[in-house]
C-alpha positions in Angstrom: 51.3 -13.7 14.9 53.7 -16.9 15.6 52.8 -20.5 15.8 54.9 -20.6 18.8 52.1 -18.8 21.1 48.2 -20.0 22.2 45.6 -17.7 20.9 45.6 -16.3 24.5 49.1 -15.5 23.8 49.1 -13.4 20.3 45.8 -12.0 21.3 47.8 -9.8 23.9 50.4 -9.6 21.5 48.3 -8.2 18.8 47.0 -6.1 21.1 49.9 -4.7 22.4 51.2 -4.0 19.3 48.2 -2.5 18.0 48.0 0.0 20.3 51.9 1.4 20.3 51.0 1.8 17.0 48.3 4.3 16.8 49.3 6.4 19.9 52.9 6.9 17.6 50.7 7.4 14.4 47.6 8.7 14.9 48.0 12.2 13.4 48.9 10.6 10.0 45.4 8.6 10.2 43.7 12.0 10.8 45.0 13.9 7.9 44.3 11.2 5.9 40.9 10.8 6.8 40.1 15.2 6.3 41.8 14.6 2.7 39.9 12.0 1.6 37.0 13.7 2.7 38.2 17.2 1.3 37.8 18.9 4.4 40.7 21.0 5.9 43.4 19.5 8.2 43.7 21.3 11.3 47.6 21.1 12.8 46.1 21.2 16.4 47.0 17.9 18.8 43.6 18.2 20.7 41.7 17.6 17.1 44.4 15.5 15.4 44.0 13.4 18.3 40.4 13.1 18.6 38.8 9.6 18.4 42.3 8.1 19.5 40.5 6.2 22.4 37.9 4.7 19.6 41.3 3.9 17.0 43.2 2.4 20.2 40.3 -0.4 20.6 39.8 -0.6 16.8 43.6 -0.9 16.2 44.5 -3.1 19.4 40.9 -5.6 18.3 41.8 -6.1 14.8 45.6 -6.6 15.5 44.4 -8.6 18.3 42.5 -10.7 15.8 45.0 -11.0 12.9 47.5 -12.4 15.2 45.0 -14.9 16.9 43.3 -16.1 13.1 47.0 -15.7 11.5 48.7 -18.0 14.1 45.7 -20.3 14.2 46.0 -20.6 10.1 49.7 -21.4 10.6 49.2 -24.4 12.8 46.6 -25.5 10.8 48.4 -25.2 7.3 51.9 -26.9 9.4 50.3 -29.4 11.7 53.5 -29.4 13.3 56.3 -29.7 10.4 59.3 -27.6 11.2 58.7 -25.4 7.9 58.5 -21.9 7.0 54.9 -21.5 5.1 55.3 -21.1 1.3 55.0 -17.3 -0.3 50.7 -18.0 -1.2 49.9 -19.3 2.5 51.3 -16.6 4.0 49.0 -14.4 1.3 46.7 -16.6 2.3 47.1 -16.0 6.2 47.4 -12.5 5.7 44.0 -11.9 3.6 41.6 -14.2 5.6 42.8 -12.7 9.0 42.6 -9.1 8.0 38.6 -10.1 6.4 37.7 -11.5 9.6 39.3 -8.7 11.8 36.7 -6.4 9.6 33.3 -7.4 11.8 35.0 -5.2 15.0 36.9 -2.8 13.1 34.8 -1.0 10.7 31.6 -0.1 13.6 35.0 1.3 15.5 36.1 3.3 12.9 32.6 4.6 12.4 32.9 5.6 15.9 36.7 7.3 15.1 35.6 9.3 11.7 32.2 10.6 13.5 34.4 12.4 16.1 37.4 13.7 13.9 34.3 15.2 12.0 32.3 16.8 14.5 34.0 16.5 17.8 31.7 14.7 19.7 32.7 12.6 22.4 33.1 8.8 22.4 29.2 8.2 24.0 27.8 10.6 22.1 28.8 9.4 18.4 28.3 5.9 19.3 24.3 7.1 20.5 24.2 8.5 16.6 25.6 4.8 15.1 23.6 2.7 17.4 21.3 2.1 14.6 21.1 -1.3 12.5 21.1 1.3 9.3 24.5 2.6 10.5 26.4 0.4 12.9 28.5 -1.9 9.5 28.4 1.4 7.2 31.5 0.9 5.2 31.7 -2.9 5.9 32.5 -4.0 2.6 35.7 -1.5 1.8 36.8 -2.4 5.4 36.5 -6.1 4.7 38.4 -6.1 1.3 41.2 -2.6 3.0 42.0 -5.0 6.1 42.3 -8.1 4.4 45.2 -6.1 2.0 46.7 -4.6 5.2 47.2 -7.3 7.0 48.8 -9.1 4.0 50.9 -5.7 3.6 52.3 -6.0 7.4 52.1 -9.8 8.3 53.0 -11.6 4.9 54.5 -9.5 3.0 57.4 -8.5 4.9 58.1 -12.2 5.7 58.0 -12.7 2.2 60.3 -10.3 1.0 62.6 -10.5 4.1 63.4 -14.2 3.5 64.1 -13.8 -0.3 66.6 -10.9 0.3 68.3 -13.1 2.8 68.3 -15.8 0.9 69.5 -14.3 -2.4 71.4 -11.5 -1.6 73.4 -12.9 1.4 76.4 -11.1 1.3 74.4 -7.3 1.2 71.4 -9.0 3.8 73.2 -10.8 6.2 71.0 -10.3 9.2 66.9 -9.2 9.7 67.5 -5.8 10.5 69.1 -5.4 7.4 66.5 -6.7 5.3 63.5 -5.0 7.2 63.5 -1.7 5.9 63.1 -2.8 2.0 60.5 -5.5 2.9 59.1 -3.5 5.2 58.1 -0.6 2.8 57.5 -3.1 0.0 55.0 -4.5 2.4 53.5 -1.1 3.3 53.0 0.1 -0.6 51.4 -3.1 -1.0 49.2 -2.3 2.0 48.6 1.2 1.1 48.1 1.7 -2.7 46.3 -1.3 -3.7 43.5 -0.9 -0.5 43.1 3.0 -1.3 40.5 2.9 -3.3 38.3 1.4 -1.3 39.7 2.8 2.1 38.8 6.1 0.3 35.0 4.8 -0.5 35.1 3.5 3.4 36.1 6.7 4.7 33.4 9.0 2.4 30.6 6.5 3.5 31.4 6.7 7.2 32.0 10.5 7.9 28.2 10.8 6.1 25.8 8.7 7.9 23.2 11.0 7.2 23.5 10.1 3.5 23.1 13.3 2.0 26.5 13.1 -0.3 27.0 9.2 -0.3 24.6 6.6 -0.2 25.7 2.5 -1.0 29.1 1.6 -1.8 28.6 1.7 -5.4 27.1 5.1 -5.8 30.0 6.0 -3.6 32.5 5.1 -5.8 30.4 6.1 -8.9 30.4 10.0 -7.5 34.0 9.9 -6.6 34.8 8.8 -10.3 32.7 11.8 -11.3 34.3 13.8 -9.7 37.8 13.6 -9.5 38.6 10.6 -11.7 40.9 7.7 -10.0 42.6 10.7 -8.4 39.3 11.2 -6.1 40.1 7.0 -4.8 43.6 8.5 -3.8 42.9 11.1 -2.0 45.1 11.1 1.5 47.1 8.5 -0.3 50.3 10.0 1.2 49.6 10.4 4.5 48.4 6.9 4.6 51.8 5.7 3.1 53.6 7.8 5.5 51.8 6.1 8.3 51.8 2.8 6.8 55.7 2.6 6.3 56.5 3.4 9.5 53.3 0.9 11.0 54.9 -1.7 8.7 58.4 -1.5 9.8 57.1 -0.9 13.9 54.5 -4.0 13.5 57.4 -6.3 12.2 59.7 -5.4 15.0 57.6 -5.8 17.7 56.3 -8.7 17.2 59.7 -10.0 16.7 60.8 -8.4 19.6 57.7 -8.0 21.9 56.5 -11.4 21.8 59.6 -13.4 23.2 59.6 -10.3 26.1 56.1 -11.8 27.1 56.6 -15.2 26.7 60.1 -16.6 27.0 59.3 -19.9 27.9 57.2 -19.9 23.9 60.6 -19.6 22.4 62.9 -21.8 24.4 
């Protein structure tokens, strides 16, 4: 997101991005999807790769949305001063763009876990979600898991990248050199503090029929039950393997990718 672009602008951005993203990573979202929902991981690319079209639209909306409510919040919280946002409005930015991005990414992820469960195609699952009962299952731990990932990706690295910069000079004398450390501080953050309920998400979706998993909170009660917090971080590596990488490719492309589509933004 920049406050150099229109919404037009980092809405095709976001999109972009979004989308490079998940073709490059969408094995990692599988496995961690089968672990959390202890069910085997199959190292085929027909079945890793099921429900990609369904992730690509998920991914590429929500992105699309951070980057449009992300640079919106930053021209509001400016309103034009030449300033870089302080360390809590760029939390700020982060968490209400990732909520907001929630109310088209969690039906499209119900769409995404369906298939990698039972292999239907994209028509198909979505005639079996169609249903006011089913179409926001998993809502809530989408809400509060995309609110904490796009803090991880859009905030955070900012965050961290300007205080290395700025207090270790002589060791991070340029951006590149400061990604990588902000970039996996930003994708830990992402990762281990929205597990828990990305875990409760995840149970809740790939059971629509409710015969394991019912609300949210009896969702998490029977994980507890079962495995203790280790049951809430369940895939937990695979998702930090994907995230660290969708950290580090999310902060150089929009660096990169949005002054390739709009050079007269940046002049």
């Amino acid at each position: 997101m920049s406050a150099n672009l229109n919404e037009f602008q980092n809405a095709t951005v976001g999109m972009t991005c979004g989308i490079i993203e998940v073709l490059m990573l969408q094995p990692f979202n599988y496995a961690k999807n089968m672990a959390q929902q202890k069910l085997p991981i199959q190292f085929n690319p027909m079945v890793m790769y099921r429900g990609v079209g369904s992730n690509c639209v998920n991914m590429g909306s929500c992105t699309m949305i951070q980057f449009v409510m992300g640079g919106k919040l930053k021209q509001m919280i400016l309103k034009g001063d030449d300033r870089r946002l302080k360390p809590w409005e760029e939390m700020m930015v982060g968490l209400t763009a990732g909520s907001v991005s929630a109310l088209a990414g969690s039906p499209l992820e119900l769409v995404m876990t369906q298939q990698q469960r039972k292999g239907k195609n994209t028509v198909a699952t979505m005639q079996t979600i169609a249903t006011p009962n089913n179409f926001f299952r998993g809502f809530v731990g989408c809400a509060i898991r995309e609110a904490l990932w796009t803090c991880g990706y859009l905030s955070i690295p900012l965050i961290a990248r300007g205080y290395l910069m700025q207090t270790y000079p002589t060791i991070f004398d340029s951006t590149d050199k400061a990604r990588v450390p902000s970039c996996l501080l930003g994708g830990m953050f992402a990762c281990y503090l929205s597990q828990p309920v990305d875990t409760i998400k995840t149970c809740m979706q790939g059971d629509i029929e409710r015969q394991t998993y019912r609300g949210f909170n009896h969702t998490a009660g029977l994980i507890w039950k079962e495995d203790g917090i280790r049951g809430f971080y369940r895939g937990a590596t695979f998702r930090f393997g994907r995230m660290a990488i969708a950290v580090t490719i999310l902060d150089t492309l929009r660096e990169y990718v949005s002054p390739l589509m709009y050079p007269n933004a940046y002049k």
